[in-house]
FIRO-824994 format. One line per field, with one value per residue (C-alpha): residue in three letters; residue number from 0; x, y negated, z. Coordinates in steps of 0.2 Angstrom, whole numbers, plus 5000, padded with zeros to 4 digits. Each point is the difference from the previous one (the first is absolute). Example, Ala and Ser with C-alpha at 12.3 -4.5 7.8 and 13.67 -1.06 7.14 Angstrom:
// residues 2
residuo (ALA|SER)
num (0|1)
u (5062|5006)
v (5022|4983)
w (5039|4997)
***
This chain:
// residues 379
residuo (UNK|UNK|UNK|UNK|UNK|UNK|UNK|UNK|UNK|UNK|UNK|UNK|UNK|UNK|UNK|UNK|UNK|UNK|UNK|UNK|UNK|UNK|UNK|UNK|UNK|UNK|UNK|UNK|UNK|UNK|UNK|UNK|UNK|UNK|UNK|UNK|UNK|UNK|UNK|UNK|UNK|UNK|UNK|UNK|UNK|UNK|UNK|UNK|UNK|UNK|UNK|UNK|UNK|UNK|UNK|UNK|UNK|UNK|UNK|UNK|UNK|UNK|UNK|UNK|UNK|UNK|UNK|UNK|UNK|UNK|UNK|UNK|UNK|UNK|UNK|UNK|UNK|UNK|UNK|UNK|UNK|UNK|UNK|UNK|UNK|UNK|UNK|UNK|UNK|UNK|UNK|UNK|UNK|UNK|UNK|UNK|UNK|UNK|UNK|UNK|UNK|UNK|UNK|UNK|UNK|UNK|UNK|UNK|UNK|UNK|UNK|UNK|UNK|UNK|UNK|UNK|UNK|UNK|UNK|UNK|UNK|UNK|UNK|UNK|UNK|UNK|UNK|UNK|UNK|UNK|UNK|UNK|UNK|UNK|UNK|UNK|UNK|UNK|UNK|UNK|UNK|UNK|UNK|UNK|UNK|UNK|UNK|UNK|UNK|UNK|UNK|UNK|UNK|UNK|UNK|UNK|UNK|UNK|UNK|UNK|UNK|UNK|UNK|UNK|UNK|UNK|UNK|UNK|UNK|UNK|UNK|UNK|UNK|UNK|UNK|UNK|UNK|UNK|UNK|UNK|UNK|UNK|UNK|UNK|UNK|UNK|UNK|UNK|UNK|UNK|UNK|UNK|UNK|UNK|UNK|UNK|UNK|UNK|UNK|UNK|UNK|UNK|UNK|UNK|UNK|UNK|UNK|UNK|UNK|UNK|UNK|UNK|UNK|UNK|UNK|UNK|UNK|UNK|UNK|UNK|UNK|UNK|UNK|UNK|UNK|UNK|UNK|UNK|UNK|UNK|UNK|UNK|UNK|UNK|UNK|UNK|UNK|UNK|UNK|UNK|UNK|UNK|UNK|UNK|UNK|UNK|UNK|UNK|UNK|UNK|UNK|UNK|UNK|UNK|UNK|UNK|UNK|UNK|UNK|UNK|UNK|UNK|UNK|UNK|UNK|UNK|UNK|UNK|UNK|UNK|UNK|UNK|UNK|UNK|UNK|UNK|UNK|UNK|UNK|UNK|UNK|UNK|UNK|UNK|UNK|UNK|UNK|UNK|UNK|UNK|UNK|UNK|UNK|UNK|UNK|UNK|UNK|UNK|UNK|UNK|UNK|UNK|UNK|UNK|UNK|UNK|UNK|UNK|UNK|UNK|UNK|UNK|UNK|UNK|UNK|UNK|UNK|UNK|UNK|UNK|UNK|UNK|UNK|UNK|UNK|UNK|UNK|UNK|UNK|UNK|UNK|UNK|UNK|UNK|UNK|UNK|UNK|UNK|UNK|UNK|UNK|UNK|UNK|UNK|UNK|UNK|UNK|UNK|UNK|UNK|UNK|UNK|UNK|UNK|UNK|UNK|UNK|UNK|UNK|UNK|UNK|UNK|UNK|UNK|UNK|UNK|UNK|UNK|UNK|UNK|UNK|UNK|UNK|UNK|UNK|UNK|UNK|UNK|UNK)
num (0|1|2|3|4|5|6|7|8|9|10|11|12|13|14|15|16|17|18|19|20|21|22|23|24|25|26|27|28|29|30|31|32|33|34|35|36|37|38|39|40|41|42|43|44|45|46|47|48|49|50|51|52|53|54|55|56|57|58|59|60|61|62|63|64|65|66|67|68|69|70|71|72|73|74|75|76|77|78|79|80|81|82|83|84|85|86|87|88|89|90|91|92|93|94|95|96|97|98|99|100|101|102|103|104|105|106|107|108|109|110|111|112|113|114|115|116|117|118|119|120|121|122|123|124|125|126|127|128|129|130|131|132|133|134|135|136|137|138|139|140|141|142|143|144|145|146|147|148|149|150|151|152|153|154|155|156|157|158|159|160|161|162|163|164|165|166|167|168|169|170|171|172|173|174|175|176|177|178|179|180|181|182|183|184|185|186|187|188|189|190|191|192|193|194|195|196|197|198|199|200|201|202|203|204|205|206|207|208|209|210|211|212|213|214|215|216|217|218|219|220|221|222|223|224|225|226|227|228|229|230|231|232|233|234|235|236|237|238|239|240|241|242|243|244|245|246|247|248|249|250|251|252|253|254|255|256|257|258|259|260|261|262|263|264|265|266|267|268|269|270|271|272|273|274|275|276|277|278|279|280|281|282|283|284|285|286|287|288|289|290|291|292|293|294|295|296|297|298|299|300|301|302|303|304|305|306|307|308|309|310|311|312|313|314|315|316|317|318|319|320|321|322|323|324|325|326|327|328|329|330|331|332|333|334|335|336|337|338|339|340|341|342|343|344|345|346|347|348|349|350|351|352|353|354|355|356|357|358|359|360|361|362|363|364|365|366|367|368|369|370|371|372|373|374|375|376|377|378)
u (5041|5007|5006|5002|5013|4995|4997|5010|4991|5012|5002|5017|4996|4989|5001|5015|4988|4993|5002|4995|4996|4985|4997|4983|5002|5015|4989|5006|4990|4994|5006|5000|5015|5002|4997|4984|5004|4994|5015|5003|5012|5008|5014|4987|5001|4994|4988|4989|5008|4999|5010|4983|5001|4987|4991|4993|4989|4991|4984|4993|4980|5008|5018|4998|5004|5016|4999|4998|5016|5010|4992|5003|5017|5002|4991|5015|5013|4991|4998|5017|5007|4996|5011|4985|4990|5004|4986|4991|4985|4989|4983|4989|4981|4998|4986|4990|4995|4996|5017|5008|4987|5010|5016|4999|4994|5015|5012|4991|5002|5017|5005|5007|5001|4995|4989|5000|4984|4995|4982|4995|4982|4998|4986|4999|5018|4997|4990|5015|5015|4991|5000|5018|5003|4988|5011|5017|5005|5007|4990|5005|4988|5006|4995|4982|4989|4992|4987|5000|5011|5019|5000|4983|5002|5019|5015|5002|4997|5014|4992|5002|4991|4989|4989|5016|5003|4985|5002|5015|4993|4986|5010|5010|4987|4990|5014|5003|4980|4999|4984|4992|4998|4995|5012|5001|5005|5008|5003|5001|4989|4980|5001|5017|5006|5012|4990|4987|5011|5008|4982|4995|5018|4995|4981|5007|5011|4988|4985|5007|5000|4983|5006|5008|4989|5005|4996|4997|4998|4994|5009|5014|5004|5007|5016|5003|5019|5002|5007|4988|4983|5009|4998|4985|4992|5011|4993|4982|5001|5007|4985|4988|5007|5015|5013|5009|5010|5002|5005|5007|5008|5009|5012|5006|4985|4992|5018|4994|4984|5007|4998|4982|5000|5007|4987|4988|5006|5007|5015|5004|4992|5005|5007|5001|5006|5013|5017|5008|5013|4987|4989|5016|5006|4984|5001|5017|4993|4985|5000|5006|4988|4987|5000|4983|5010|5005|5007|5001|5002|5001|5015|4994|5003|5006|5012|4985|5001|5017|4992|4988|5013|5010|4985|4994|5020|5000|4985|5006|5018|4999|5006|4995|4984|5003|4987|4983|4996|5009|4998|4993|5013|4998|5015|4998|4992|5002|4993|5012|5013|4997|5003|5009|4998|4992|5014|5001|5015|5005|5010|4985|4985|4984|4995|5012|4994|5014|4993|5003|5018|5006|5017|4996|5008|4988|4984|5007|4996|4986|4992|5007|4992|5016|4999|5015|5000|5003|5016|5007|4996|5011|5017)
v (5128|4989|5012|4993|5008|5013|4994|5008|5011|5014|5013|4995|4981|4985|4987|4986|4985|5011|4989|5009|5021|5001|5018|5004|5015|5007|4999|4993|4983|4990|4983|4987|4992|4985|5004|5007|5016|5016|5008|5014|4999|5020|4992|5005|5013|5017|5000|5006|5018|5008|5015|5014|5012|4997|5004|4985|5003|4987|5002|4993|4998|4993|5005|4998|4980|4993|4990|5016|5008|4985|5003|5018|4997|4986|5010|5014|4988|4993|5018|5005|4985|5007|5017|5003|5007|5017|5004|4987|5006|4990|5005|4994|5001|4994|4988|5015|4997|5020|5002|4985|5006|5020|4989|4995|5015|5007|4993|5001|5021|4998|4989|4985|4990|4983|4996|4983|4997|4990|5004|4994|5006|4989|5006|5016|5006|4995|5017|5008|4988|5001|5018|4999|4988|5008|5019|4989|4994|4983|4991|4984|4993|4983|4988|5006|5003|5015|4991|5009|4993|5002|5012|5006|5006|4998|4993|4983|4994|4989|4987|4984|4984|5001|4986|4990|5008|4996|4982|4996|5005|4992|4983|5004|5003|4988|4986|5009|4997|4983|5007|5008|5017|5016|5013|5018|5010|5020|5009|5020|5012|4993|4995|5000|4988|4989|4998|4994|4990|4991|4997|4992|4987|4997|4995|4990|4990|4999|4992|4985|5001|5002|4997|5020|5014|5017|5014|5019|5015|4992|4999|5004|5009|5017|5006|5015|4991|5012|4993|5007|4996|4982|5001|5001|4989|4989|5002|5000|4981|4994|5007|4992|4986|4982|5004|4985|5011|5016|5006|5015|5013|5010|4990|5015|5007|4981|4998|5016|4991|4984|5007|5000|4980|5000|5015|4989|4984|4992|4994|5006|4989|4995|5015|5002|5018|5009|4999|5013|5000|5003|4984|4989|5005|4998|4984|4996|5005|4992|4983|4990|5003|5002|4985|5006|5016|4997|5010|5002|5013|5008|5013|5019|5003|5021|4994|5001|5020|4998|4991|5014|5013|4990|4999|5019|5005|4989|5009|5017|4999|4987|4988|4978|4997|4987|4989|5005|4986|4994|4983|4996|4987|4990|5009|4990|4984|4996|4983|4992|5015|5000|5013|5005|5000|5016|5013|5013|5011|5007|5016|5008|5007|4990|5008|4997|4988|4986|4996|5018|4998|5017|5000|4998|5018|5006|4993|5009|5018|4994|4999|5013|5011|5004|4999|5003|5012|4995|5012|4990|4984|5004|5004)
w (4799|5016|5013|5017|5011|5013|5017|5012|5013|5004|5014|5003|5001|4999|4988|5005|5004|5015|5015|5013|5005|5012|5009|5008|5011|4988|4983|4986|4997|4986|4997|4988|4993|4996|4983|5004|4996|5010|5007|5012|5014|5003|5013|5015|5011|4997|5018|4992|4998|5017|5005|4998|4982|4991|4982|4992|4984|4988|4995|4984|4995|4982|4996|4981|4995|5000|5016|5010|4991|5008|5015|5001|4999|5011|5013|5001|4999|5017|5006|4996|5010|5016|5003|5012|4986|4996|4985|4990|4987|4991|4992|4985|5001|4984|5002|5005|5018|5002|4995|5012|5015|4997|4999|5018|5005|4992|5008|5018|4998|4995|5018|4990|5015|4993|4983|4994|4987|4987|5001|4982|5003|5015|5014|4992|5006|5019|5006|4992|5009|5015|5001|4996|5015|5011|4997|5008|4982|4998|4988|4991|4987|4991|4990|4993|5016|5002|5016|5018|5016|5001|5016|4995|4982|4996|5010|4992|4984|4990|4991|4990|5000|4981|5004|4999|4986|4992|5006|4993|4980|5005|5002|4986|4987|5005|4997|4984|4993|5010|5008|4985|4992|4999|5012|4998|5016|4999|5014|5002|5004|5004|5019|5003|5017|4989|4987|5012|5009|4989|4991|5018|4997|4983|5003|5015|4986|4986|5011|4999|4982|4990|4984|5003|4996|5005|4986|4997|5012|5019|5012|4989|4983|5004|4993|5011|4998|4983|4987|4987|5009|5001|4982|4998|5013|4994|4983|5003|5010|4984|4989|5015|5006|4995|5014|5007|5011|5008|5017|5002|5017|4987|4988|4992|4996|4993|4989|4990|4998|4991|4982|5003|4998|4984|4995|5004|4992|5014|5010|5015|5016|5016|5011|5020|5003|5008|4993|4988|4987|4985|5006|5001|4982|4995|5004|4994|4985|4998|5009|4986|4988|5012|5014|5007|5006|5018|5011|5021|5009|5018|5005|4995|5016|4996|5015|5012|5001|5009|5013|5003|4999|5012|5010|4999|5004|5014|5011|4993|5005|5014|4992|5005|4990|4984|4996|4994|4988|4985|4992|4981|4992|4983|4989|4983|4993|4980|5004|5012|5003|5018|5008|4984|4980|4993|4998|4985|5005|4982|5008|5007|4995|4999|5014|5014|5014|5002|5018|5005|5009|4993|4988|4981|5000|5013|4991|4987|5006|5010|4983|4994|5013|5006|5019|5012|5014|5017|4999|4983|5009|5015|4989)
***
């Protein structure tokens, strides 16, 4: 198997073709190298931590996937970086929204001063953040909207542009069939914002073309962003339907979906996702004897929950408020190598997120389950 080298995106530094550092009211800030690469830029100032204590805690709708193990450990190593914040705990409802609703309420009674969410059952979690808010807790959802009014329901809400996501696989795929095929769409749980979203960027691409046909479950297939139920929706288009390609918001979850192709009596098609080290393997595994198997992806973007750390910290301690939008990148492109080639990073498990920007050693525990605590992290 071709292994390409890791692309840099450590703590302690940016990759050398950086040209530049921009700082937005003392956040760190995305940028895009020359390269194309997504890289992080941690030489800003910390603003954003203000002089107040505070407890910060992180709030889960879904804490059982791989992406969200990153993520929870990304979100203390945020946490930790402010010595501001004197407890941080984080909470997993499971995918059971009773159990995320009694998360929140949870933490409410216990004082924690600031709650940022990922409110995975959308609309259904916003009587129980805007109670939250409404008892003098700081409240932070990100990425999946739960509806209602920052200063109404919640006090901001850090999100991230998926109808640009969806446009750029959109373009991508679209190039790939030269205006002609059938597409299959997964997203997570039925009605979820980014799935929506990035549906709305998709349909906005594939008008143009009416040789595509989208296929399966409408307005998307759902996935729940599990790795099994993947599987099996997976699976089931195959029995039903000739996939020219597939578009996906969890790369992870797809990768593990792969053998299914074969199963079937197939190769594997064209692929837009989110990047992961198991769908860049797969790939430097399988593209030569199978050319129809292309591959682009976007950032996984597990780096967005520092933002809305950063974010929650900031109002809770007094901190100079970072910014409350975070942009969607291309990260790979098997066809032209811009941004960058797919990348199979052989020293890490197939579920590690090369876009992440934590150490190989840290992705290593992360998916391991073995979280720091914001003591250990200040040694």
């Amino acid at each position: 198997m071709k292994v390409t080298k890791m692309k840099t995106r450590s703590r302690k530094g940016v990759v050398a073709s950086v040209a530049f550092v921009v700082a937005l009211s003392g956040s760190a800030v995305l940028m895009a190298a020359p390269s194309g690469a997504v890289v992080k830029s941690h030489a800003t100032s910390m603003s954003w931590c203000g002089p107040k204590k505070a407890s910060i805690a992180l709030a889960d709708g879904f804490g059982d996937n791989t992406w969200r193990e990153i993520t929870r450990y990304s979100a203390v190593v945020a946490a930790a970086q402010c010595p501001s914040v004197t407890k941080y705990v984080y909470t997993n409802g499971q995918g059971n929204t009773q159990k995320a609703i009694s998360d929140i309420n949870s933490l409410v009674s216990q004082g924690i001063t600031a709650i940022v969410d990922f409110p995975d059952a959308g609309q259904a979690m916003l009587p129980a953040l805007t109670k939250a808010y409404k008892a003098g807790t700081i409240v932070v959802p990100y990425r999946v909207s739960p509806g209602g009014t920052a200063g109404v329901n919640y006090n901001a809400f850090v999100s991230t542009n998926f109808v640009s996501a969806g446009v750029l696989w959109g373009k991508d795929v679209a190039g790939a069939l030269k205006g002609k095929g059938n597409v299959a769409f997964l997203s997570g749980p039925a009605g979820n914002s980014q799935g929506l979203q990035e549906l709305q960027g998709i349909k906005s691409v594939f008008k143009s073309y009416p040789g595509i046909k989208m296929v399966g479950q409408a307005p998307f297939n759902v996935t729940n962003w599990d790795s099994a139920t993947t599987v099996s929706v997976v699976a089931a288009l195959l029995a039903k339907y000739k996939i020219d390609a597939v578009i996906s918001d969890y790369g992870t979850a797809l990768a593990g979906a792969f053998p299914a192709w074969k199963s079937a009596g197939q190769k594997i098609p064209v692929i837009a996702t989110e990047d992961g080290n198991s769908v860049g393997c797969a790939y430097t595994a399988n593209h030569a004897s199978d050319p129809a198997f292309k591959l682009f992806t976007v950032s996984s973007q597990t780096w967005m929950v520092e933002y809305a750390i950063r974010y929650a910290v900031a109002l809770a301690t007094g901190g100079v408020k970072p910014t409350l939008t975070v942009p969607q990148q291309n990260y790979e492109n098997s066809v032209t190598d811009n941004p960058a080639a797919p990348t199979c990073i052989s020293s890490l498990p197939a579920t590690a997120i090369d876009s992440s920007g934590l150490t190989a050693a840290q992705q290593k525990s992360a998916l391991a389950g073995v979280i720091p605590t914001l003591t250990s992290l200040r040694k």
